[in-house]
N, CA, C and O atoms as CSV, one atom per row, in Angstrom:
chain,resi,resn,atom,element,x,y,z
A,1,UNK,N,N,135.960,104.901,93.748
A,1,UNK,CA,C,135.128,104.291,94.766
A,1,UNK,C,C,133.747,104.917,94.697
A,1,UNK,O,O,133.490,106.115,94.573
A,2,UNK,N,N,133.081,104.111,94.778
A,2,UNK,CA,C,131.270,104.817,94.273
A,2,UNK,C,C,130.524,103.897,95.409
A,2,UNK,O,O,130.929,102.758,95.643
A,3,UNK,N,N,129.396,104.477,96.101
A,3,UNK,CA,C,128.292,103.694,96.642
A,3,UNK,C,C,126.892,103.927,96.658
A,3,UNK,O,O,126.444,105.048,96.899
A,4,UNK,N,N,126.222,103.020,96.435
A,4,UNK,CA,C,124.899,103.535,96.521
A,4,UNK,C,C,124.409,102.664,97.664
A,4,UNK,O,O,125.075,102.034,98.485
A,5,UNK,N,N,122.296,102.835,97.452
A,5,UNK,CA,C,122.209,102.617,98.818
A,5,UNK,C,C,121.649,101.030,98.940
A,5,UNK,O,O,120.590,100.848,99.542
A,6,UNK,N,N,122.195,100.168,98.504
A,6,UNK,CA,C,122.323,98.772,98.779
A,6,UNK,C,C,123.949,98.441,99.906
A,6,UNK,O,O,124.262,97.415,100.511
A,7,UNK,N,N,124.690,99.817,99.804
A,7,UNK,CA,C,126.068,99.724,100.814
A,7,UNK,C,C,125.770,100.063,102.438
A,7,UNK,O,O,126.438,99.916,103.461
A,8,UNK,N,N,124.401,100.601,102.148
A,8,UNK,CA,C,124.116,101.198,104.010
A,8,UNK,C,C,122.670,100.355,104.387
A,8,UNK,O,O,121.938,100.811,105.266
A,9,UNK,N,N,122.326,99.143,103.689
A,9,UNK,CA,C,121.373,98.336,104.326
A,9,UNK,C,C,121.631,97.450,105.670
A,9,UNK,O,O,120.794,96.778,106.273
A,10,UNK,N,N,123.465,97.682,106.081
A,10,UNK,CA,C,123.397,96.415,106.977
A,10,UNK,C,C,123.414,97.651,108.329
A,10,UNK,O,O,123.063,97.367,109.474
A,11,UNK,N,N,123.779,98.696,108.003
A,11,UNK,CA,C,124.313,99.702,109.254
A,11,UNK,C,C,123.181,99.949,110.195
A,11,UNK,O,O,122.082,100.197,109.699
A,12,UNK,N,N,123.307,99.915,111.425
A,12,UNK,CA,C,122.236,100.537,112.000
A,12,UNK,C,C,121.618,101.348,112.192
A,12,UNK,O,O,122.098,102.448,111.917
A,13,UNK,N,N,119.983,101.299,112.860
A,13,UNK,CA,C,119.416,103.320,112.480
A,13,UNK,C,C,119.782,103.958,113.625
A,13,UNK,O,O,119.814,105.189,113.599
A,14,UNK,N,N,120.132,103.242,114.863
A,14,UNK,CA,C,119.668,103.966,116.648
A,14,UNK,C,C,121.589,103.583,117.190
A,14,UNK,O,O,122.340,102.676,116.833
A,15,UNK,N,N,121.712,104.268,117.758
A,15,UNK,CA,C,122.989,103.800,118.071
A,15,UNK,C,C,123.521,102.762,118.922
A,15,UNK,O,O,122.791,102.188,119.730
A,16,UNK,N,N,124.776,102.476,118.792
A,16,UNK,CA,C,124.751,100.425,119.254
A,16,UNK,C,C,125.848,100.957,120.126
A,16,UNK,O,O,126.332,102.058,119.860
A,17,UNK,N,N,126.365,100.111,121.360
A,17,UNK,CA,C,127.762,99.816,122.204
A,17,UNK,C,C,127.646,98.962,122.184
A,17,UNK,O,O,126.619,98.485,122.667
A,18,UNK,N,N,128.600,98.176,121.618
A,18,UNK,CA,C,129.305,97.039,121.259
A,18,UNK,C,C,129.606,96.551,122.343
A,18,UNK,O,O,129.737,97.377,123.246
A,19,UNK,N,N,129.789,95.365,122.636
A,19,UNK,CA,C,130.217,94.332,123.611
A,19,UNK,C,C,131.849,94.857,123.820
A,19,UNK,O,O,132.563,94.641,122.840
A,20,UNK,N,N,132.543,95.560,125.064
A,20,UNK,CA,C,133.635,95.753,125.388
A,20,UNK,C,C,134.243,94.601,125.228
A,20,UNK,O,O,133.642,93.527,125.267
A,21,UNK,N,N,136.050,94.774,124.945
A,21,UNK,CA,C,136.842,94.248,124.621
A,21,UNK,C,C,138.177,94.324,124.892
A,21,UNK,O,O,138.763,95.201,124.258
A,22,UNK,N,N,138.999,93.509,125.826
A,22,UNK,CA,C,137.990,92.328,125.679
A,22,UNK,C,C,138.041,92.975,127.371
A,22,UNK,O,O,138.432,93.926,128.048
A,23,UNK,N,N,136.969,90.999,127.457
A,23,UNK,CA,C,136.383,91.496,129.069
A,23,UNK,C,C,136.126,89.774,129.300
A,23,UNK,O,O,135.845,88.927,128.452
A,24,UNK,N,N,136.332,89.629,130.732
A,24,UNK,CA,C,137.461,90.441,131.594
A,24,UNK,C,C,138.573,90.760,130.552
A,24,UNK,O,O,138.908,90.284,129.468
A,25,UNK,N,N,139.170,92.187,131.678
A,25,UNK,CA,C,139.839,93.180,131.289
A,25,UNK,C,C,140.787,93.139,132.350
A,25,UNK,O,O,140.383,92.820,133.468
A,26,UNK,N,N,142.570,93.548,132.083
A,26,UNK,CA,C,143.345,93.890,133.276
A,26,UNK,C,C,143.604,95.105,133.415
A,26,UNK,O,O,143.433,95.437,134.588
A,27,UNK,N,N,144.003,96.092,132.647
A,27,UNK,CA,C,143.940,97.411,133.019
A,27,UNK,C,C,143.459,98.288,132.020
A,27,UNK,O,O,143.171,99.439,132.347
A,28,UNK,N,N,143.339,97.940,130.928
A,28,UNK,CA,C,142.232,99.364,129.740
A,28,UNK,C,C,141.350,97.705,129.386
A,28,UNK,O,O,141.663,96.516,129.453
A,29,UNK,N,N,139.992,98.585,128.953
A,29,UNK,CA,C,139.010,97.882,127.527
A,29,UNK,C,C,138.648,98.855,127.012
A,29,UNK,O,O,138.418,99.963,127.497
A,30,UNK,N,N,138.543,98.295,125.457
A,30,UNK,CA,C,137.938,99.098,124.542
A,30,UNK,C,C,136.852,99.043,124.544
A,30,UNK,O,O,136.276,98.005,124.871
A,31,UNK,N,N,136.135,100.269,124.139
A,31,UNK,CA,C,134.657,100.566,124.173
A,31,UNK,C,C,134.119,100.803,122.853
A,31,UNK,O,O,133.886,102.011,122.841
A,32,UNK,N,N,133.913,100.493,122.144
A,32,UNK,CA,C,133.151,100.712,120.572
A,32,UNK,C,C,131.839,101.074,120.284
A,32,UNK,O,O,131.027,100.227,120.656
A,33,UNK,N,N,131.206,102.386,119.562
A,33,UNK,CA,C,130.219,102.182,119.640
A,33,UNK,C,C,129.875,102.916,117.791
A,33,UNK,O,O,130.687,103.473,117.054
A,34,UNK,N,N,128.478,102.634,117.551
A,34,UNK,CA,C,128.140,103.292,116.497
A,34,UNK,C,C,127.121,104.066,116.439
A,34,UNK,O,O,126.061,103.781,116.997
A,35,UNK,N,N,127.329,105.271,115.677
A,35,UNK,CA,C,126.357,106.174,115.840
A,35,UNK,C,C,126.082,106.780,114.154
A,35,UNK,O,O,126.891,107.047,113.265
A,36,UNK,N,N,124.690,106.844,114.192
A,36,UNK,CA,C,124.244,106.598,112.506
A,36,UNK,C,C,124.077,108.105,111.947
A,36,UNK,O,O,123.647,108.340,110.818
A,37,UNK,N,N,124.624,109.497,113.243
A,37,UNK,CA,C,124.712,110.796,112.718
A,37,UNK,C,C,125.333,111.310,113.844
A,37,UNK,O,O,125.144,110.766,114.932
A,38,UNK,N,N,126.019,112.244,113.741
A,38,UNK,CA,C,126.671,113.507,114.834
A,38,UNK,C,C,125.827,113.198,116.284
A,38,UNK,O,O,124.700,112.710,116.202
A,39,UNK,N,N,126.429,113.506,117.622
A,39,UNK,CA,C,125.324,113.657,118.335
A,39,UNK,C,C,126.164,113.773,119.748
A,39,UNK,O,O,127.260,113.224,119.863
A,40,UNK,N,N,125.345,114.807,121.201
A,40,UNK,CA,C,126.222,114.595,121.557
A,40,UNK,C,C,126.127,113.065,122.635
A,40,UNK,O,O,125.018,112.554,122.482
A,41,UNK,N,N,126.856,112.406,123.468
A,41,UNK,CA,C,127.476,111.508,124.000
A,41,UNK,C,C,127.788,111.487,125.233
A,41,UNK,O,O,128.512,112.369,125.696
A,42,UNK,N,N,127.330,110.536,125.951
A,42,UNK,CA,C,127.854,110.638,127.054
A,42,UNK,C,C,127.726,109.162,127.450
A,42,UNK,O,O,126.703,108.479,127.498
A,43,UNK,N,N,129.512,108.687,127.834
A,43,UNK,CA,C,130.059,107.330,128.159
A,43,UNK,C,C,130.818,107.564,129.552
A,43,UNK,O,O,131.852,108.193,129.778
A,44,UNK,N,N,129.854,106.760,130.529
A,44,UNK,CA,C,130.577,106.471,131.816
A,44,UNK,C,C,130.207,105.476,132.104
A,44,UNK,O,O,129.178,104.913,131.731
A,45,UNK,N,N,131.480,104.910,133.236
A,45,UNK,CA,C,131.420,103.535,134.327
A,45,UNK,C,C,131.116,104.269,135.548
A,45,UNK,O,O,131.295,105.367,136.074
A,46,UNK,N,N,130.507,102.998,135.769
A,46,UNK,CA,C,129.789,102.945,137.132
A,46,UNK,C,C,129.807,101.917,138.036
A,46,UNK,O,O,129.318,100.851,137.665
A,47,UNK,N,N,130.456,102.034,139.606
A,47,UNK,CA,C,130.458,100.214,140.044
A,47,UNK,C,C,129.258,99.729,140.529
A,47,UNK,O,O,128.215,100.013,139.939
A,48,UNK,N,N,129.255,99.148,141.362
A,48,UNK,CA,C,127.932,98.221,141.471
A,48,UNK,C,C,126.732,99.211,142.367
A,48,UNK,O,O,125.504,99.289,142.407
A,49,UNK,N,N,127.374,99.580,142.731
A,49,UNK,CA,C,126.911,100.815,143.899
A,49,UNK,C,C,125.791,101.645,142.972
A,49,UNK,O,O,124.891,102.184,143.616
A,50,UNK,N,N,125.773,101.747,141.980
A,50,UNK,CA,C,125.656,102.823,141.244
A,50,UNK,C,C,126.308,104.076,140.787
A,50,UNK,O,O,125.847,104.709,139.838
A,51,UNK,N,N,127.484,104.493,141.509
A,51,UNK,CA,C,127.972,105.777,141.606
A,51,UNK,C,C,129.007,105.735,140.347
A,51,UNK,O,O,129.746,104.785,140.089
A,52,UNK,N,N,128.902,107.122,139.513
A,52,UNK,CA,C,129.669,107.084,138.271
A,52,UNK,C,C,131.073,106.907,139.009
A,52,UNK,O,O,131.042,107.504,140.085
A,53,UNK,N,N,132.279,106.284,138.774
A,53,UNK,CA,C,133.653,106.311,138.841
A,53,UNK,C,C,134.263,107.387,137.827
A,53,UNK,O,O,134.918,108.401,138.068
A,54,UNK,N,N,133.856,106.864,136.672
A,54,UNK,CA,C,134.428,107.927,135.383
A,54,UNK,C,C,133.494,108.110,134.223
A,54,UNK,O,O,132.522,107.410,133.939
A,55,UNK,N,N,133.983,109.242,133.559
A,55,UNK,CA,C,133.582,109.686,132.799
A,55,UNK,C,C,134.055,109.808,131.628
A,55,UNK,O,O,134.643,110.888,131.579
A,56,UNK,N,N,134.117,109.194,130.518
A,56,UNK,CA,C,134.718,108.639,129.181
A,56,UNK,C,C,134.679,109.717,128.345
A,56,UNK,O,O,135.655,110.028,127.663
A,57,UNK,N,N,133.290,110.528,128.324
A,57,UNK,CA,C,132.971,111.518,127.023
A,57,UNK,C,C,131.750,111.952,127.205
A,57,UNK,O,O,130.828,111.228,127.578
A,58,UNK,N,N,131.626,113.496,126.886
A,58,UNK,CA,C,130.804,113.929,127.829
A,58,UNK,C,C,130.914,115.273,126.352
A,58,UNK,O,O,131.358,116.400,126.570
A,59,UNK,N,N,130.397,114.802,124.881
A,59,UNK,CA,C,130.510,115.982,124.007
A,59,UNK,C,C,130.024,115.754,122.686
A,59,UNK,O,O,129.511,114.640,122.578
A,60,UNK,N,N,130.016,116.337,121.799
A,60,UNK,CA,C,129.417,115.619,120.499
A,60,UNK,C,C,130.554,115.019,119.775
A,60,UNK,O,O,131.728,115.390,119.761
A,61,UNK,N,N,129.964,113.973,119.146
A,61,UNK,CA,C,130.736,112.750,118.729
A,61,UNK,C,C,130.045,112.667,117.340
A,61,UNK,O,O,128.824,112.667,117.190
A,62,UNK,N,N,130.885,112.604,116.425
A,62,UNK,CA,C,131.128,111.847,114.878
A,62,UNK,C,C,130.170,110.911,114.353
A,62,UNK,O,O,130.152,110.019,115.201
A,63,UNK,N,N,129.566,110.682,113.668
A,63,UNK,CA,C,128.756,109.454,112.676
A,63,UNK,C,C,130.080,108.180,112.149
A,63,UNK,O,O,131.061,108.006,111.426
A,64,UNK,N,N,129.261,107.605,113.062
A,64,UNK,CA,C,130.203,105.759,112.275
A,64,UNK,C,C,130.647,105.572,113.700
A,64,UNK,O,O,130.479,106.215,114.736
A,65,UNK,N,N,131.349,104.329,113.345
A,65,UNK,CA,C,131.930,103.877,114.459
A,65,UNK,C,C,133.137,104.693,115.398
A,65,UNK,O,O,134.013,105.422,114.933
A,66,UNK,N,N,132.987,104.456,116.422
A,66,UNK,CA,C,133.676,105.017,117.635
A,66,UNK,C,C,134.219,104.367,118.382
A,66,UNK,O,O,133.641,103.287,118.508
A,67,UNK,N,N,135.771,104.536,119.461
A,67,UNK,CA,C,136.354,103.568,119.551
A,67,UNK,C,C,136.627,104.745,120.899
A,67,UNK,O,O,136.596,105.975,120.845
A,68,UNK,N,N,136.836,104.049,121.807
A,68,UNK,CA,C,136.973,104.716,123.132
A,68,UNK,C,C,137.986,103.341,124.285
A,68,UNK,O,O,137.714,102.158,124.489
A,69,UNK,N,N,139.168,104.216,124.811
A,69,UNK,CA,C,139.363,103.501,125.854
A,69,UNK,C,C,139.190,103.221,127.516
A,69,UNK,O,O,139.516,104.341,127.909
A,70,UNK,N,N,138.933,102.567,128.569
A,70,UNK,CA,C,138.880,103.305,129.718
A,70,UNK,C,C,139.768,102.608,130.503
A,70,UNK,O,O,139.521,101.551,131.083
A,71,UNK,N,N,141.059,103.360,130.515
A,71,UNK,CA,C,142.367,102.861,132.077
A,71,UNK,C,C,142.077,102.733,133.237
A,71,UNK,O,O,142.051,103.656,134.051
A,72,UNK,N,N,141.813,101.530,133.468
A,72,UNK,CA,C,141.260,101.607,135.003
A,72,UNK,C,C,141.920,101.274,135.701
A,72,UNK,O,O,141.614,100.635,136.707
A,73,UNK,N,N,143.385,101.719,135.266
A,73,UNK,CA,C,144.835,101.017,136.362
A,73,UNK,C,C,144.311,101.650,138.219
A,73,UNK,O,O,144.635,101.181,139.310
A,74,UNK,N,N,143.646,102.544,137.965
A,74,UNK,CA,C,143.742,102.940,139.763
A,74,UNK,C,C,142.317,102.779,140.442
A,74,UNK,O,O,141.836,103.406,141.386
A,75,UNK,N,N,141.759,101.697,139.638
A,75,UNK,CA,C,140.551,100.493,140.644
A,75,UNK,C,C,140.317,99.704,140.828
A,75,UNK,O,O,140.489,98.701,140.135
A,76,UNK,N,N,139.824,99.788,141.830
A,76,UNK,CA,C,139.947,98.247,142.132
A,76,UNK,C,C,139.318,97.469,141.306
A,76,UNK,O,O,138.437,97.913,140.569
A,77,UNK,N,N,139.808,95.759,141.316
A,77,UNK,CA,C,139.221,95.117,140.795
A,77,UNK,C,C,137.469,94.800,141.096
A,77,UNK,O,O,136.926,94.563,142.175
A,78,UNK,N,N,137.006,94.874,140.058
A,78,UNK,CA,C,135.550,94.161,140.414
A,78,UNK,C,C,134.398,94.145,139.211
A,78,UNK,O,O,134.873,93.941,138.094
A,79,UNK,N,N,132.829,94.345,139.278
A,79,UNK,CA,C,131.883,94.354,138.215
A,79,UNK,C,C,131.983,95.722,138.226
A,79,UNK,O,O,132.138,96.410,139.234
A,80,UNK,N,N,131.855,96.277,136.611
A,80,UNK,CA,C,131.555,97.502,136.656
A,80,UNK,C,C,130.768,98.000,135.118
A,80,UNK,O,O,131.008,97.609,133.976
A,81,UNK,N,N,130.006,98.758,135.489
A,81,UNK,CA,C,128.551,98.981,134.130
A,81,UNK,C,C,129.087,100.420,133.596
A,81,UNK,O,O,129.422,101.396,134.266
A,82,UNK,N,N,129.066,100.239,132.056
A,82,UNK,CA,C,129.358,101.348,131.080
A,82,UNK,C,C,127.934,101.925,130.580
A,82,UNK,O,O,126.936,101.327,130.178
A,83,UNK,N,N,128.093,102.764,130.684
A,83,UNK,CA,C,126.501,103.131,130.032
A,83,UNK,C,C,126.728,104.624,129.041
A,83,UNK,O,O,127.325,105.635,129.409
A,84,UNK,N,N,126.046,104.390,127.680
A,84,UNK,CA,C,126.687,105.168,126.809
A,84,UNK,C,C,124.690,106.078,126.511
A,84,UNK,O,O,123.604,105.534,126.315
A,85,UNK,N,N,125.014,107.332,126.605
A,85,UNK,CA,C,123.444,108.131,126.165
A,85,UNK,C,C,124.220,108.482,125.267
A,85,UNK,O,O,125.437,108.654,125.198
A,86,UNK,N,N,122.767,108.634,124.086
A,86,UNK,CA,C,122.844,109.579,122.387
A,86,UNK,C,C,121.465,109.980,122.861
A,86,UNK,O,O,120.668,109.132,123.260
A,87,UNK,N,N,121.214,111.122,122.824
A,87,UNK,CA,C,119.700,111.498,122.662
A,87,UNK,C,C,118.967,110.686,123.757
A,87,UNK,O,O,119.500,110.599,124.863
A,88,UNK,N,N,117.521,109.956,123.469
A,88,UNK,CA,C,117.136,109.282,123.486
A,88,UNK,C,C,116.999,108.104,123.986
A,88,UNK,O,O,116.073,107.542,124.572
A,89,UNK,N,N,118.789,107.583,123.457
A,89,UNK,CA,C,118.690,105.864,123.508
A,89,UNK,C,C,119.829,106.096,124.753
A,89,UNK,O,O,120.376,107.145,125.096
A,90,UNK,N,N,119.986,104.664,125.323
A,90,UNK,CA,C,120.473,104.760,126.476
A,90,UNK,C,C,121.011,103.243,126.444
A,90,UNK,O,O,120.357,102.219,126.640
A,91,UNK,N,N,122.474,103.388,126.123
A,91,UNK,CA,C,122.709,101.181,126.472
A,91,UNK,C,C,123.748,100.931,127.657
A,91,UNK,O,O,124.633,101.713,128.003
A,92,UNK,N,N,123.579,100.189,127.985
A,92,UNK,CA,C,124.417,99.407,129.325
A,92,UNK,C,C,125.132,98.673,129.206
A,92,UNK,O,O,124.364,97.775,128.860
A,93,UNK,N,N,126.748,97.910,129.189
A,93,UNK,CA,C,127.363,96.835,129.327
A,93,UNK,C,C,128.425,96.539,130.376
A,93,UNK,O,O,129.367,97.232,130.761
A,94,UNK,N,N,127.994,95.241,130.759
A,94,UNK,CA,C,128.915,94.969,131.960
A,94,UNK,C,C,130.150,94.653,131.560
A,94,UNK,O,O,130.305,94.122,130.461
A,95,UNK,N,N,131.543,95.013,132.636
A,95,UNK,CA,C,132.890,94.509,132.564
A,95,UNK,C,C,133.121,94.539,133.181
A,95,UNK,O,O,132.512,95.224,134.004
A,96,UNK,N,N,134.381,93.772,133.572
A,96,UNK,CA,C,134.991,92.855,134.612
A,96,UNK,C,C,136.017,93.198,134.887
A,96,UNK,O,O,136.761,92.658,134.068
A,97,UNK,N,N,136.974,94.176,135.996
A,97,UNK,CA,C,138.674,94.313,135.807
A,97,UNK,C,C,138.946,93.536,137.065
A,97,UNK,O,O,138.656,93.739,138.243
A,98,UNK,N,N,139.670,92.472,136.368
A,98,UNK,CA,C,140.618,91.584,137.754
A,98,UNK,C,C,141.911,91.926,137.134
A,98,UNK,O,O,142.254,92.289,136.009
A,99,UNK,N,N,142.771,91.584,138.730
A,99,UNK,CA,C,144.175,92.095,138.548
A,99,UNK,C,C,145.057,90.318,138.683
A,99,UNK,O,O,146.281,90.227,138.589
């Protein structure tokens, strides 16, 4: 197995969170994200209120894709915002847990 660098033109430079999955969600979604070097991380939900509920990862995290779950068997149903920091960048995605 050999690669050169026509194999890392599609990857991204800044790190991405993927559209959770799926969503609506009944009691876990997956959280995916990619990160293009080591770094540390920090993934929490938050409900509408603003106030963090949980806290996913809170440490340094791996280069490439990342796969995270969050059990939300003991909340209530409703809108709730993931928001993942690397450094710098900062992304947001909404999900949905109905029961």
């Amino acid at each position: 197995f050999t690669t050169d660098d026509a194999d890392f033109v599609n990857l991204p430079t800044s790190p991405v969170l993927y559209p959770p999955s799926p969503n609506p969600f009944n009691s876990s979604v997956k959280l995916s994200m990619y990160l293009p070097q080591a770094d540390h991380v920090t993934l929490s939900v938050f409900d509408t209120n603003g106030r963090e509920v949980s806290r996913l990862v809170d440490e340094v995290v791996g280069a490439g894709n990342q796969m995270f779950v969050w059990a939300a068997g003991g909340f209530p149903a409703g809108v709730y915002v993931v928001r993942m920091d690397v450094g710098n960048a900062s992304e947001m995605r909404k999900v949905v847990l109905v029961r």
